[in-house]
Structure formats: C-alpha cells, structure tokens
PAKOLKE-643069 format. One record per residue: residue number from 1; x, y, z of N, C-alpha, C in turn. Coordinates in Angstrom, 1 decimal. Example, Ala and Ser with C-alpha at 12.3 -4.5 7.8 and 13.67 -1.06 7.14 Angstrom:
 lumgu     nx     ny     nz    cax    cay    caz     cx     cy     cz
     1   13.2   -5.7    7.8   12.3   -4.5    7.8   13.2   -3.3    7.8
     2   12.8   -2.2    7.1   13.7   -1.1    7.1   12.9    0.0    7.9
//
This chain:
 lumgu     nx     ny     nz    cax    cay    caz     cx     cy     cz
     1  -11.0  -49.5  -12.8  -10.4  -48.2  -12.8  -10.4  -47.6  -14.2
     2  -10.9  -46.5  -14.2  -11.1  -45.9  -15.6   -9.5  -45.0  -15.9
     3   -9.4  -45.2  -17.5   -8.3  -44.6  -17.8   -8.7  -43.3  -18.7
     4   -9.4  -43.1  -18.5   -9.9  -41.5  -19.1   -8.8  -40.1  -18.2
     5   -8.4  -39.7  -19.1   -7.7  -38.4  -19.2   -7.8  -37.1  -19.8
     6   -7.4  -36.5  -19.1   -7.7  -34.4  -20.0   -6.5  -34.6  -20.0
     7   -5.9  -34.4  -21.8   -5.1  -33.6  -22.1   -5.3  -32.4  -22.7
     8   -4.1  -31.9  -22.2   -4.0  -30.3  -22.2   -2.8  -30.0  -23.2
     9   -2.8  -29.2  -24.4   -1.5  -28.6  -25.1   -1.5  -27.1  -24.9
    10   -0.3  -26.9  -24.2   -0.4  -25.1  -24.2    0.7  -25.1  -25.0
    11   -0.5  -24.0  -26.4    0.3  -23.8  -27.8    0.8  -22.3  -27.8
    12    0.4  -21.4  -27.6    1.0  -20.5  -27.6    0.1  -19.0  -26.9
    13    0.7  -17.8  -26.8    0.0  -16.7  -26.4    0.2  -15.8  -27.6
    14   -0.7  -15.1  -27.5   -0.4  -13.7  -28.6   -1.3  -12.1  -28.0
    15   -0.2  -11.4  -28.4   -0.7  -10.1  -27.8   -0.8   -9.5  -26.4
    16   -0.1  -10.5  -25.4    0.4  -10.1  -24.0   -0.1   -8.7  -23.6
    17   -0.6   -8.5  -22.4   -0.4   -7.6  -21.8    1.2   -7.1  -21.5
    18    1.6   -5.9  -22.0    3.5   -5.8  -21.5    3.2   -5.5  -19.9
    19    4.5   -5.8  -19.3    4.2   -5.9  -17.9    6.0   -5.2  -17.2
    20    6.8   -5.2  -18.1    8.0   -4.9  -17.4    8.8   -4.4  -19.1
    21    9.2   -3.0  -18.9    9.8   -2.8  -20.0    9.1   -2.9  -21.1
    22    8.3   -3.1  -21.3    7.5   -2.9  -22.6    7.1   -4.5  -22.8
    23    7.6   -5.1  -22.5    7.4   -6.9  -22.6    6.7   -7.5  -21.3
    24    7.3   -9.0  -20.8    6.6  -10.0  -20.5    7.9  -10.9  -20.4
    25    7.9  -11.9  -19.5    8.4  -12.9  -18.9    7.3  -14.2  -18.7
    26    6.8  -14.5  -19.7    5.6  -15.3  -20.0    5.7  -16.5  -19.5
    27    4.5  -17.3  -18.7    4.3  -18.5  -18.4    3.3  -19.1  -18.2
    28    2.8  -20.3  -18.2    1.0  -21.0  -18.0    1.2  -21.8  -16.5
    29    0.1  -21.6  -16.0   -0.2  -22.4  -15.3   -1.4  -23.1  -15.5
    30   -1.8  -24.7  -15.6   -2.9  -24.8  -16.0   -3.4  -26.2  -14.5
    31   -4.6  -25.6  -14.2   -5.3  -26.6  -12.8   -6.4  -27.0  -13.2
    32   -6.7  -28.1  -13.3   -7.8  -29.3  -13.1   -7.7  -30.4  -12.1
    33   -8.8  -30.4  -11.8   -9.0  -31.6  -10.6   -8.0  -31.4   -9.7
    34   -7.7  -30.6   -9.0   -6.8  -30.4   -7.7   -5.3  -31.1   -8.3
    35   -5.0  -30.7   -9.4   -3.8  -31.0  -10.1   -3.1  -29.5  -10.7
    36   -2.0  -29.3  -11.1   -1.4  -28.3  -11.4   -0.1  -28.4  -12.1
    37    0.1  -27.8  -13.7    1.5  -28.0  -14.4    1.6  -26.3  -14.9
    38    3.1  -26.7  -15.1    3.0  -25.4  -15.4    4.4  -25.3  -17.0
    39    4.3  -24.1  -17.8    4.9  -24.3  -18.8    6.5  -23.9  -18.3
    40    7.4  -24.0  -19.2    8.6  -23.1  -19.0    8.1  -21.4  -19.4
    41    9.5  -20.7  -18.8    9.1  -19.1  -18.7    9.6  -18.7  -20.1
    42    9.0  -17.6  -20.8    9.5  -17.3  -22.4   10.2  -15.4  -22.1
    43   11.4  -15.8  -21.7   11.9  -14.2  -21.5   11.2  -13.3  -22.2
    44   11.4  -12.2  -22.1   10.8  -11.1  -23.1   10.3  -11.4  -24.5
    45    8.9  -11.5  -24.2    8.3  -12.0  -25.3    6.5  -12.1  -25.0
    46    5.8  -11.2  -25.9    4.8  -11.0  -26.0    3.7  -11.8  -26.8
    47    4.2  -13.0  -27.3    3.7  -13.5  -28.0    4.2  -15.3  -28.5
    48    4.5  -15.7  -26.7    5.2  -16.6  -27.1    4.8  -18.2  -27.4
    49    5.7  -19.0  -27.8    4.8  -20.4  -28.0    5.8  -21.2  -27.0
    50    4.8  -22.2  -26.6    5.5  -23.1  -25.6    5.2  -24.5  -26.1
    51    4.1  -24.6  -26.7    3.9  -26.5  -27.4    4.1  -27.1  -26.1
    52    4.0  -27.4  -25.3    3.6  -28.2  -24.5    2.7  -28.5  -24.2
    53    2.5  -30.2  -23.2    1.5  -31.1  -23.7    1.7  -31.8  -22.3
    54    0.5  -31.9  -21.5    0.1  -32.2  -20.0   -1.3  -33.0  -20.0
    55   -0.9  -34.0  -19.2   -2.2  -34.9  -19.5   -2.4  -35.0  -17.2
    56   -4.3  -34.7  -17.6   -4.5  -34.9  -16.2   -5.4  -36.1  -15.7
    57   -5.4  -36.2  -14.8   -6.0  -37.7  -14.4   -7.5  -37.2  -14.1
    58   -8.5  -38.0  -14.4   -9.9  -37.4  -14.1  -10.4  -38.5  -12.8
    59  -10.5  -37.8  -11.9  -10.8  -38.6  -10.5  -11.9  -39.7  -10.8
    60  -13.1  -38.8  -11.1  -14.5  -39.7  -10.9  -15.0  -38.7  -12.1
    61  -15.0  -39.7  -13.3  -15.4  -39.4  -15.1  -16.7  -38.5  -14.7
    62  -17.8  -39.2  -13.7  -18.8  -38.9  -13.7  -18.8  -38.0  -13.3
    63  -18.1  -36.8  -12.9  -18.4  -35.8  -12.2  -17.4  -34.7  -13.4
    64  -17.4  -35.1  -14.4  -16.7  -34.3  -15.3  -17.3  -33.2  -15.8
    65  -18.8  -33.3  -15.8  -19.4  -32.0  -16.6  -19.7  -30.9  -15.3
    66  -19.1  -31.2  -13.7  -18.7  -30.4  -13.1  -17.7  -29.6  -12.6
    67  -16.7  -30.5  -13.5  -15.3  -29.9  -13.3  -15.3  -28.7  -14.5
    68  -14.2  -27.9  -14.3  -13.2  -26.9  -15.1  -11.7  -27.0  -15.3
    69  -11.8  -26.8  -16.1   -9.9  -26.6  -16.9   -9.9  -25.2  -16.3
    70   -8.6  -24.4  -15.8   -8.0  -23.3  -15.5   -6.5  -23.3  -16.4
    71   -6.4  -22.3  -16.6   -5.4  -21.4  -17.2   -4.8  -20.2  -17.4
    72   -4.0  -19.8  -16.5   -3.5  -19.1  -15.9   -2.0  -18.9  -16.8
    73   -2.3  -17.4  -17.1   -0.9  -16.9  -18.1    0.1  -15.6  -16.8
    74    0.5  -15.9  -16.6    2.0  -15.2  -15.8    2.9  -14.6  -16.4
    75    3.1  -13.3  -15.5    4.3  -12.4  -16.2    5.7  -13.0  -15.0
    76    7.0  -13.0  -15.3    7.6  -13.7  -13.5    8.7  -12.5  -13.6
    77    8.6  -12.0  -12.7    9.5  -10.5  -12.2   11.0  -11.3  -11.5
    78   11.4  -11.5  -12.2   12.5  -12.2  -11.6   12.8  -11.4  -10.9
    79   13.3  -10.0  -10.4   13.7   -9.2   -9.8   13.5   -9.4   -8.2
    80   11.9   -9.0   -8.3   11.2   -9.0   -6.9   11.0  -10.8   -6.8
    81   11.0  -11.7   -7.7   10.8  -12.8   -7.3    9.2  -13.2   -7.1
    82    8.7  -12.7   -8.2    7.2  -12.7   -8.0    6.7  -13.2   -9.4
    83    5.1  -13.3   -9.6    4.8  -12.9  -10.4    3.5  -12.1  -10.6
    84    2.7  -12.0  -11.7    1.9  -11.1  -12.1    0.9  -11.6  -13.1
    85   -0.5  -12.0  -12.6   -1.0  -12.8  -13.6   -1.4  -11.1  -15.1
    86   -1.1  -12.3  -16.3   -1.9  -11.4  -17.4   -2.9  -11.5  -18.0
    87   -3.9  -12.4  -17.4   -5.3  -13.2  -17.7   -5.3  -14.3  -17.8
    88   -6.2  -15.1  -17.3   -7.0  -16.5  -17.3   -7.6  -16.9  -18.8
    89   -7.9  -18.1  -18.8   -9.0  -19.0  -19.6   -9.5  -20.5  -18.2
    90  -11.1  -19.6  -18.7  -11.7  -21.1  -18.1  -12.9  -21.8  -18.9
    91  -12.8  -23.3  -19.2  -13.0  -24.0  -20.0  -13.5  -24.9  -19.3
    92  -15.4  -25.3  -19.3  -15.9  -26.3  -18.8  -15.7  -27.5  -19.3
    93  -16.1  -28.5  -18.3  -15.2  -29.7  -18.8  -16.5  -30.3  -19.5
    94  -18.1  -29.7  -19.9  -18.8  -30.3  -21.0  -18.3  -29.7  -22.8
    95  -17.6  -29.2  -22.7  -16.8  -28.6  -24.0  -15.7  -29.5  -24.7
    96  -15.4  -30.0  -23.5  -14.1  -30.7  -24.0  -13.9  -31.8  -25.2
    97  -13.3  -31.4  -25.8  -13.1  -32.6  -26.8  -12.8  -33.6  -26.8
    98  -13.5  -34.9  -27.7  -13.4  -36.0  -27.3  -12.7  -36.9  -28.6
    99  -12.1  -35.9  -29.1  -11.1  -36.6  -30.4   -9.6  -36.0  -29.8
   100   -8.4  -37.1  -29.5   -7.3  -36.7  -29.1   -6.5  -36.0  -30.3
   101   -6.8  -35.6  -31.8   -6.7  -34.9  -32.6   -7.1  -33.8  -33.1
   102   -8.0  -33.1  -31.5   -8.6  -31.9  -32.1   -7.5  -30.6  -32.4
   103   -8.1  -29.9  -33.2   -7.1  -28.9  -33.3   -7.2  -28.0  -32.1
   104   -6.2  -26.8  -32.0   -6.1  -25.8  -30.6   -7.2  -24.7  -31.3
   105   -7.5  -23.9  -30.1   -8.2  -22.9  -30.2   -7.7  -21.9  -29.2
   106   -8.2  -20.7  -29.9   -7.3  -19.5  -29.3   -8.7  -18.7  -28.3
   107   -8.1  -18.6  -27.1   -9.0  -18.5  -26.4   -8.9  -17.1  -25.7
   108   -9.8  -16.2  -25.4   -9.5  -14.8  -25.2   -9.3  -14.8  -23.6
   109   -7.5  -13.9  -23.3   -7.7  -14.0  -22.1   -8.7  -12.9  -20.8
   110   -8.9  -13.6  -20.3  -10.2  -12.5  -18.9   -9.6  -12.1  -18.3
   111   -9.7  -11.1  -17.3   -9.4  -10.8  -15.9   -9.4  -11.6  -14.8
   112   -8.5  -11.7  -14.0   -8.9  -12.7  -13.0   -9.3  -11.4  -11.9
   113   -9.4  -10.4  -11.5  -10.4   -9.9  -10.6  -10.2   -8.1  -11.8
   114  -12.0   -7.9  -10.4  -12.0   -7.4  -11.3  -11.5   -5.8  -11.3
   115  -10.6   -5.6  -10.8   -9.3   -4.4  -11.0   -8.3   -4.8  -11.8
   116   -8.0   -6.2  -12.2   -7.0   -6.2  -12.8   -7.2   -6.3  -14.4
   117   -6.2   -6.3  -15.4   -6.3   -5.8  -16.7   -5.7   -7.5  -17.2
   118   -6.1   -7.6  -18.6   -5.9   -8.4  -19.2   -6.4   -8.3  -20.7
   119   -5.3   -9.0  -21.7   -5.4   -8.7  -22.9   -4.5   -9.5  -23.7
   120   -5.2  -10.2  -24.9   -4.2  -11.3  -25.8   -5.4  -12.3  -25.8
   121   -4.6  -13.4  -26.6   -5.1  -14.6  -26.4   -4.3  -16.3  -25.7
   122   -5.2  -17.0  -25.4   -4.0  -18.5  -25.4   -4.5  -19.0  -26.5
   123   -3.5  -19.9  -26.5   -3.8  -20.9  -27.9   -4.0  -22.2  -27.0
   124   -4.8  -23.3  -27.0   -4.7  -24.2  -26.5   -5.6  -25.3  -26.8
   125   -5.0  -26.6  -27.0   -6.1  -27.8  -27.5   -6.4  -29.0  -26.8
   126   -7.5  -28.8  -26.2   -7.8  -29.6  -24.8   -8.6  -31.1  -25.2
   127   -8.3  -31.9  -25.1   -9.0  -33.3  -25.0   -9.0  -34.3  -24.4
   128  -10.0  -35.5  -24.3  -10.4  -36.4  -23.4   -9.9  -37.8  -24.3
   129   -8.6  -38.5  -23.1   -8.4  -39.4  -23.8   -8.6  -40.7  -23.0
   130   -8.9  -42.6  -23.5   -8.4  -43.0  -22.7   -7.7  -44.6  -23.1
   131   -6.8  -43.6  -23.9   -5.9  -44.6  -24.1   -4.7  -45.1  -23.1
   132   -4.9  -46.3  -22.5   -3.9  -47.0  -21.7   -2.7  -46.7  -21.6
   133   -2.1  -46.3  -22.3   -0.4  -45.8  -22.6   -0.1  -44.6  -22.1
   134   -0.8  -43.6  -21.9   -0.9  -42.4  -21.9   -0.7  -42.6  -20.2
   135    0.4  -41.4  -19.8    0.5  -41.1  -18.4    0.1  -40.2  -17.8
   136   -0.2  -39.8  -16.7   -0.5  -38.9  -16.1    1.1  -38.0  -16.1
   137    0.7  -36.7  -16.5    2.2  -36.0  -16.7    2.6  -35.6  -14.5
   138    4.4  -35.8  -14.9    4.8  -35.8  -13.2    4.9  -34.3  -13.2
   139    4.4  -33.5  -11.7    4.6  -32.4  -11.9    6.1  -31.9  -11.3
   140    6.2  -31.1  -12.5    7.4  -30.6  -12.4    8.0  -29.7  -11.2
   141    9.2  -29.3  -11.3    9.6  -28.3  -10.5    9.3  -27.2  -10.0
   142    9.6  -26.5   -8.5    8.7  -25.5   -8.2    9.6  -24.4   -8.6
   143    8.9  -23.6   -9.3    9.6  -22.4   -9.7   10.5  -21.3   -8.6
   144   11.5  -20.6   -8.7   11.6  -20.2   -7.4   10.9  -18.5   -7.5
   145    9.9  -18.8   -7.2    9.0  -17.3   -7.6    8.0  -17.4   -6.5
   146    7.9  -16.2   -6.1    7.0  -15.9   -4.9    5.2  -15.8   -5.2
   147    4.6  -16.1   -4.3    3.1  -16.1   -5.0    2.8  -14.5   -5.4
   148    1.2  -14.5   -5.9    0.9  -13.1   -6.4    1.6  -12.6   -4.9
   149    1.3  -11.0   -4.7    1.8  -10.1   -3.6    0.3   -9.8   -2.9
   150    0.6   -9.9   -1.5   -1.1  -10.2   -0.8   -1.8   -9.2   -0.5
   151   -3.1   -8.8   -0.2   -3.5   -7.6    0.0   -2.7   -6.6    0.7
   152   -2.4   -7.2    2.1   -1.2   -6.4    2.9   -0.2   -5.6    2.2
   153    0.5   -6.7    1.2    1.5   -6.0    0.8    1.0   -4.7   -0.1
   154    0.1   -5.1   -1.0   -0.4   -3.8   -1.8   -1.2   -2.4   -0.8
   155   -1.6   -2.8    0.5   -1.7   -1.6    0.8   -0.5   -0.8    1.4
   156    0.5   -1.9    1.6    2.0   -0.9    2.2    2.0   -0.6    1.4
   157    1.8   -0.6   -0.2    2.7    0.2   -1.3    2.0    1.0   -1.8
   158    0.3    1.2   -1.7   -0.5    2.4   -1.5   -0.2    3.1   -0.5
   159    0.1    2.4    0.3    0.3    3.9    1.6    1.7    4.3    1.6
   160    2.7    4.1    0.7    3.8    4.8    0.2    3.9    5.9   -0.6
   161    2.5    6.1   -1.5    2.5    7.1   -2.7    2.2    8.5   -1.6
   162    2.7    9.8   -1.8    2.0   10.2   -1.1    1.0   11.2   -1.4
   163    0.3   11.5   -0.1   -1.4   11.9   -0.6   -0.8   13.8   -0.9
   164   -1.4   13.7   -2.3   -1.0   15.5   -2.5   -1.6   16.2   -1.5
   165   -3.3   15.9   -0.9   -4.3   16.4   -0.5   -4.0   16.6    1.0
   166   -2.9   15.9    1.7   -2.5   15.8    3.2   -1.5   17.1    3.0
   167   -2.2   17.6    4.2   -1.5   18.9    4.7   -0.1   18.5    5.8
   168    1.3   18.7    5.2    2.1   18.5    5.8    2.7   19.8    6.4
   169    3.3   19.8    7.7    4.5   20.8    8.3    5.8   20.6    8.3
   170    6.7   21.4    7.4    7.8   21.3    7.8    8.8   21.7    9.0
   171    7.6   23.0    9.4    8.2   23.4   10.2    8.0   22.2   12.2
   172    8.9   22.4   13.1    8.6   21.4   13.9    7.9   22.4   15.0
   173    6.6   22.0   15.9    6.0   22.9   17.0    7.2   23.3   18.1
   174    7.6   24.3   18.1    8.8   24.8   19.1    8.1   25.0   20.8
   175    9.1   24.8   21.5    8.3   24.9   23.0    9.4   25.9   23.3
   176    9.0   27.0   24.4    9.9   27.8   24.5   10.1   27.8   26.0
   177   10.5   27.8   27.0   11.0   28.0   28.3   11.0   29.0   28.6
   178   10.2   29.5   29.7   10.5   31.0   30.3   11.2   31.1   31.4
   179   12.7   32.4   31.3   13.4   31.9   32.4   13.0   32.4   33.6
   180   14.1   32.6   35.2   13.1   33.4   36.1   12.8   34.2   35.7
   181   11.7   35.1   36.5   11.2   36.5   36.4   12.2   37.2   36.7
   182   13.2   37.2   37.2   14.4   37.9   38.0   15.4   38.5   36.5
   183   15.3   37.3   35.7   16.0   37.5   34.1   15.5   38.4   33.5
   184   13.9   38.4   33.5   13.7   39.2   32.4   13.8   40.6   32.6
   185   14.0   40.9   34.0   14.2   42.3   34.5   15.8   43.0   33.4
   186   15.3   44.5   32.6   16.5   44.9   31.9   17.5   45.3   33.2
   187   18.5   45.6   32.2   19.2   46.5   33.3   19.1   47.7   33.8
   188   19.8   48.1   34.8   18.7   49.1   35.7   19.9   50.3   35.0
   189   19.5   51.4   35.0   19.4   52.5   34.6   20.4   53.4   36.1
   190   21.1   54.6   35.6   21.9   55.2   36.7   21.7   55.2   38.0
   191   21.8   55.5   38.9   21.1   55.6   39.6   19.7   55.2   40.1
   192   19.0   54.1   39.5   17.9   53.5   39.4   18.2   52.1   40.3
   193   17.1   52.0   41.5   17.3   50.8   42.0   15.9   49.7   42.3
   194   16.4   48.8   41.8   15.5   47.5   42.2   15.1   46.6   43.6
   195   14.2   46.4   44.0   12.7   46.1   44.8   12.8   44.9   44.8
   196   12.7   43.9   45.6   12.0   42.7   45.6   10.7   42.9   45.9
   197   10.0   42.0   45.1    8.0   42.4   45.2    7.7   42.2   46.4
   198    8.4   41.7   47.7    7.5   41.9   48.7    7.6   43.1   49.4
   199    8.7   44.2   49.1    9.2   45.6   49.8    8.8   46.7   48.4
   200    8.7   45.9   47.6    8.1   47.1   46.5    6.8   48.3   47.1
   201    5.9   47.6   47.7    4.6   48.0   47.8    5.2   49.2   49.3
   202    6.3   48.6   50.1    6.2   49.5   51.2    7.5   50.9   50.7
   203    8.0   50.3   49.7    9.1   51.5   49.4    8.1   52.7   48.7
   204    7.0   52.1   47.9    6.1   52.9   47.1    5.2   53.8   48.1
   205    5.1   53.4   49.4    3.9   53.9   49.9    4.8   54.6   50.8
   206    6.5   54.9   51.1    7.4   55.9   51.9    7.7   56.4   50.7
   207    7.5   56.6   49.2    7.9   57.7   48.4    6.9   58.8   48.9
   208    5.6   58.2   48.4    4.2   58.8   48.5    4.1   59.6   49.7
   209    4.6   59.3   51.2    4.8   60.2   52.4    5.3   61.3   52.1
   210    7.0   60.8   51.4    7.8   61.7   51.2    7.4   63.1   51.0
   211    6.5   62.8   50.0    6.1   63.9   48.9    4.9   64.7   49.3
   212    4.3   63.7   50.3    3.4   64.8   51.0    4.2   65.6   51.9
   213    4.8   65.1   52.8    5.3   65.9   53.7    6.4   67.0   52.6
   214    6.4   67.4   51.8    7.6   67.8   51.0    6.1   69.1   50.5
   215    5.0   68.6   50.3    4.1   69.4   50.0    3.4   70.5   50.7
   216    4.0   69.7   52.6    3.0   70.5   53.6    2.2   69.6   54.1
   217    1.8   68.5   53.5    0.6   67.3   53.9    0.9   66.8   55.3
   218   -0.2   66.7   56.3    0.7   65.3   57.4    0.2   64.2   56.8
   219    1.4   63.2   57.4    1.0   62.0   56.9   -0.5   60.9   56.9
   220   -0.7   60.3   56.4   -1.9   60.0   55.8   -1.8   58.6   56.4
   221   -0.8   58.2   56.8   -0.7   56.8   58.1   -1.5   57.0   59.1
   222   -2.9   56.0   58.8   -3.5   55.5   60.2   -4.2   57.3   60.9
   223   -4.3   58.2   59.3   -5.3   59.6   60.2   -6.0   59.8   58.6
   224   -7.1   60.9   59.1   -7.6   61.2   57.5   -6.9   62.2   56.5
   225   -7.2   62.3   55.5   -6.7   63.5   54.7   -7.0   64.6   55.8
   226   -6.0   65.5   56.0   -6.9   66.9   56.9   -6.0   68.3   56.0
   227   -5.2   67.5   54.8   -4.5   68.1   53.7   -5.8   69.2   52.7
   228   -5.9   70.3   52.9   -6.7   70.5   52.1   -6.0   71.5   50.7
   229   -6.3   71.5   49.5   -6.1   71.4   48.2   -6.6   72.1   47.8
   230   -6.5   73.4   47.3   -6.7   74.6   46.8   -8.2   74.2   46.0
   231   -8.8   74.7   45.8  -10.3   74.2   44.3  -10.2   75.4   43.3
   232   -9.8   74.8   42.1   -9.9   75.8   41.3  -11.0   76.2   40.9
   233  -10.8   77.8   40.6  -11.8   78.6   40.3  -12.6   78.5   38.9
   234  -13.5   78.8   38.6  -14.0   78.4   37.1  -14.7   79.5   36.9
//
C-alpha cells in the first residue's frame, strides 16, 4: 500500500471579489480525488489568511497525472444561509510538487461559469508527500449553509424584476348587465301612454284610420285607396 499523499496549505486570499456590503464572508473549499476539506469562514474580509494545512490520500499514484486539485473560494451569506462562489483555482496533479517544503504560490482566481465574475488571488502550497506519519486529514464539520442557489431558484428571482417593456392594466375589464327592456323605457310624459310591443303595431294602425276618416278618407281596411288627393299645380 502506497503512502503517497497531496498536501494542500490554504495560505491566504487577496483582493476578493466584495459580495455583501462592500466585503466577503470568505472560505475554501478544496476537492481531490473524490475527497473534500474545507477552511474556517473569515468574517468580513477581503483579503484573508487561513494557514491551513490538509493532506489527501491518493487512491492509485499511477493515475495522478490524471487527477486535479480544485479550489473553490466562497462568500457564506449567513442570512439566506447560502453561499456564493468568488472564483476557483485548478491545478493539475503533473505540477505538483514533490518537495514537502515548497513554498505557496499565489494563484489567480477564474470563473467557475461563464456568467459569473471572479477576481483576487489564492495563495496556496501544494505537495506530494510520502512520509509514514502523515495522516490523511478527517473531514471536518458540515457547515450549516445551503448549496449554490439552483437554476430554478434564479429564474423565480428573474421573474420577480419587473419587465418595464410589459404592457400592464390597471384598470379591471368591467362587464356591464343590461336591465329589462321594460327599465329602460323613461318616464312617460302627461298624458302620454305606453304599448306593449305586441298591441303597439295595432294601436298605430287605429291612429292612422282615425285620421283618415277625420280627413274624409274611407278606411283603407281590406279596400283600395279610392281617397283621392288634390295634385298640386306647377
């Protein structure tokens, strides 16, 4: 069984992305080989040091120039209970140093996708050891912080902003009721009387008699006009 190990020292950050207030709630996470440690959090602070020192176990030596070191720098919103990455470092494992006294190097942080921002450096001094004594570090406690926030959630909080370009109504579509026809009739006038529409047509057509016979006319019930009507002269 081989005792070859990656140690890892996470020495410090500088120049943070600010992420809350003008600052950072800074922390590392660093993964190799399906392993994972992580630093303590550095309250508000853009530039902090942690000196810590994490040793990982290398499964199968021979498959080391396929593996990668990950390092992952975190803002932690204590608030929402989250956090917020502020850039990566990734470091193949044919780089790695093979003197357990190399010094750290400051490594520029990247984007982990590519919408997101990132900016600063890590400091960190990675080496391959395999001295007997040396333990594989136990992984620590789980932070009580929620993972990144998942696509879902960021599109509810896009579709919260609202769109200036959407045409909104304040006013609501009114429906209006028509009452009977009987309502809308005004009120009747002196001596003025009202018809139901099926005796309208015969009250209209005993005015019309009236008036002939009032004129001289005979009535025009069931015979022809035999009323004749002066022709004016021209």
């Amino acid at each position: 069984m081989s005792n070859l190990k990656l140690g890892v020292e996470v020495v410090s950050a500088h120049d943070l992305l600010p992420k809350e207030q003008g600052t950072a709630n800074a922390f590392v996470e660093v993964e190799f080989d399906d392993q994972k440690f992580r630093t303590a959090i550095k309250d508000r602070d853009l530039n902090p040091v942690w000196n810590e020192q994490f040793y990982f176990n290398i499964s199968d030596p021979s498959r080391l120039q396929e593996l990668h070191l990950e390092a992952y720098v975190y803002h932690a919103n204590r608030v929402s209970n989250s956090k917020a990455c502020l850039g990566k470092v990734r470091i193949s494992g044919t780089s790695f140093d093979t003197q357990p006294d190399a010094a750290h190097l400051p490594y520029p942080l990247e984007k982990r996708t590519v919408l997101s921002r990132a900016r600063g450096e890590l400091g960190l001094r990675v080496f391959l050891t395999d001295d007997p004594s040396v333990r594989v570090s136990a992984p620590g406690p789980e932070f009580d912080l929620l993972s990144t926030p998942t696509t879902a959630q960021e599109q509810a909080a896009a579709n919260s902003i609202p769109n200036p370009f959407q045409e909104t109504r304040s006013d609501q579509v009114r429906q209006f009721q028509h009452p009977p026809r009987e309502q809308h009739r005004p009120a009747p006038m002196n001596g003025q009387q009202y018809y139901s529409e099926g005796s309208y047509g015969n009250q209209q057509q005993r005015t019309f008699s009236a008036i002939e016979n009032k004129a001289g006319c005979p009535s025009t019930s069931g015979t022809k006009d035999v009323c004749s009507r002066p022709t004016a002269a021209y």
